[in-house]
C-alpha positions in Angstrom: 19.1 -8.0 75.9 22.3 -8.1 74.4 22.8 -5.6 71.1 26.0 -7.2 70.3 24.3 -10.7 69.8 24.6 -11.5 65.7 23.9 -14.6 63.7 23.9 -16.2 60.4 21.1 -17.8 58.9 21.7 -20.6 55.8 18.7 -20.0 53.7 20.3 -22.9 51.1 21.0 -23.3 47.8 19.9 -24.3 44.4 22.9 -26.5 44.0 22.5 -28.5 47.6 21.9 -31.8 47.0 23.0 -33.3 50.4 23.0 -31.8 53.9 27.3 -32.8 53.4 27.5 -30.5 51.0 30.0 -27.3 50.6 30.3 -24.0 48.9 32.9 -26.3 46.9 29.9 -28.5 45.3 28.0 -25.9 45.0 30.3 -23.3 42.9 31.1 -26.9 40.7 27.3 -27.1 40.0 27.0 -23.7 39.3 29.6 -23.6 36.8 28.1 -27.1 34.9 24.5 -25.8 35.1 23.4 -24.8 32.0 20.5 -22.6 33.3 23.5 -20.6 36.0 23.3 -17.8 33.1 20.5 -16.8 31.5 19.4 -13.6 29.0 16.2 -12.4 29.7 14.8 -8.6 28.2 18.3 -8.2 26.9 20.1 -8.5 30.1 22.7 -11.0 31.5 20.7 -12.7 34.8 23.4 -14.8 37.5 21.6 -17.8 39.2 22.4 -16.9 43.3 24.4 -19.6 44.5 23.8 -19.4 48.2 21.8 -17.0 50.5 22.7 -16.0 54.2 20.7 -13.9 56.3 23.0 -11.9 58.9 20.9 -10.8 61.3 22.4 -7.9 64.1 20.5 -5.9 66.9 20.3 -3.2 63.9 18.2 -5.7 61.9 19.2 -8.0 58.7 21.1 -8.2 55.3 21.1 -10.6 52.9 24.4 -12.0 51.3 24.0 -13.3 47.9 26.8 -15.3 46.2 27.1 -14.6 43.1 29.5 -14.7 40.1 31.4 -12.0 40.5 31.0 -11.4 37.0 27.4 -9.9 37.8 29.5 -6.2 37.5 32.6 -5.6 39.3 32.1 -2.5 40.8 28.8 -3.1 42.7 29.3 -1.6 45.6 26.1 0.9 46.0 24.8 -0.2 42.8 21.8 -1.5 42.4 20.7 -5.2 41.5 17.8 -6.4 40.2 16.1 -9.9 40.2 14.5 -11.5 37.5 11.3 -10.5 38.6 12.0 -6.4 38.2 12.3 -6.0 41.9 15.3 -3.7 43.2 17.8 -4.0 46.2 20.6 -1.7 47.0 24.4 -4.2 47.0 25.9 -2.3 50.3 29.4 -3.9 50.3 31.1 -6.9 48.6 32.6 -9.5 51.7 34.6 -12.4 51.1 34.2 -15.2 54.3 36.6 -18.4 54.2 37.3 -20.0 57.3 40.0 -21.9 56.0 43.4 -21.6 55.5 43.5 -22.8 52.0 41.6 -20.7 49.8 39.5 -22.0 48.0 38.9 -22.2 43.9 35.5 -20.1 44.2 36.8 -17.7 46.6 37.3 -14.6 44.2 34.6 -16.5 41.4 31.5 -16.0 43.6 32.0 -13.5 46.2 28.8 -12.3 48.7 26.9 -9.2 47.6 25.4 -8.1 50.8 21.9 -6.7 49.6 19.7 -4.0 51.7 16.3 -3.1 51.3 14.6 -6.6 51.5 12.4 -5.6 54.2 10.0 -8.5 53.8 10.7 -8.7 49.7 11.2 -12.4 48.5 14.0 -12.0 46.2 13.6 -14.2 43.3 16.8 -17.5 41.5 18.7 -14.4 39.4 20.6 -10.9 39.7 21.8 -8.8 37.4 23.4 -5.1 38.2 21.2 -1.9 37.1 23.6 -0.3 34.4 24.7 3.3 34.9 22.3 4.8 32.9 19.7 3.5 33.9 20.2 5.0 37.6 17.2 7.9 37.9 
């Protein structure tokens, strides 16, 4: 077996309404959907836009995109679904495999999430606050 053998897995969107469409439609229906940012117990909640497993002989992460606005540092900070469960943000990537970049490139990059181990993450992220950190 090969261990340099990787692939990605399209797990969708919330904003896919035809198998044509592109992270272009989507980030557009993110930004008109009135439910894309929600409050709930006092915090600021980011509808996921798209979620890609990347799975490696070392096992699998999960990129989130996500308005960046979800905290701009969140690199080893953790993010928390609307549900209360927890999941360490590894590293911030940005994939385009065009040569025009485009509009929702820097808007909605992926937050690639550990610690899923079978967890169903839920619609919604928002960053753990500094403070909070035990």
């Amino acid at each position: 077996m090969n261990d340099q053998i990787s692939h990605f897995t399209l797990l969708g969107s919330p904003y896919e309404q035809t198998e044509n469409d592109t992270m272009d439609d989507w980030y557009e229906r993110y930004k008109l959907d009135p439910a894309g940012i929600i409050e709930l117990h006092g915090r600021v909640f980011y509808r996921i836009i798209s979620k890609v497993i990347y799975t490696t002989a070392k096992g699998k992460q999960l990129f989130c995109c996500v308005d960046r606005r979800i905290w701009n540092n969140a690199v080893g900070r953790t993010l928390i679904d609307e549900n209360g469960k927890r999941f360490m943000c590894c590293t911030i990537v940005q994939i385009c495999f065009r040569r025009k970049i485009p509009d929702w490139y820097f808007e909605a990059p992926e937050y690639v999430l550990e610690g899923l181990d079978g967890i169903e993450i839920g619609e919604y992220l928002t960053a753990e606050e500094p403070e909070e950190i035990r």
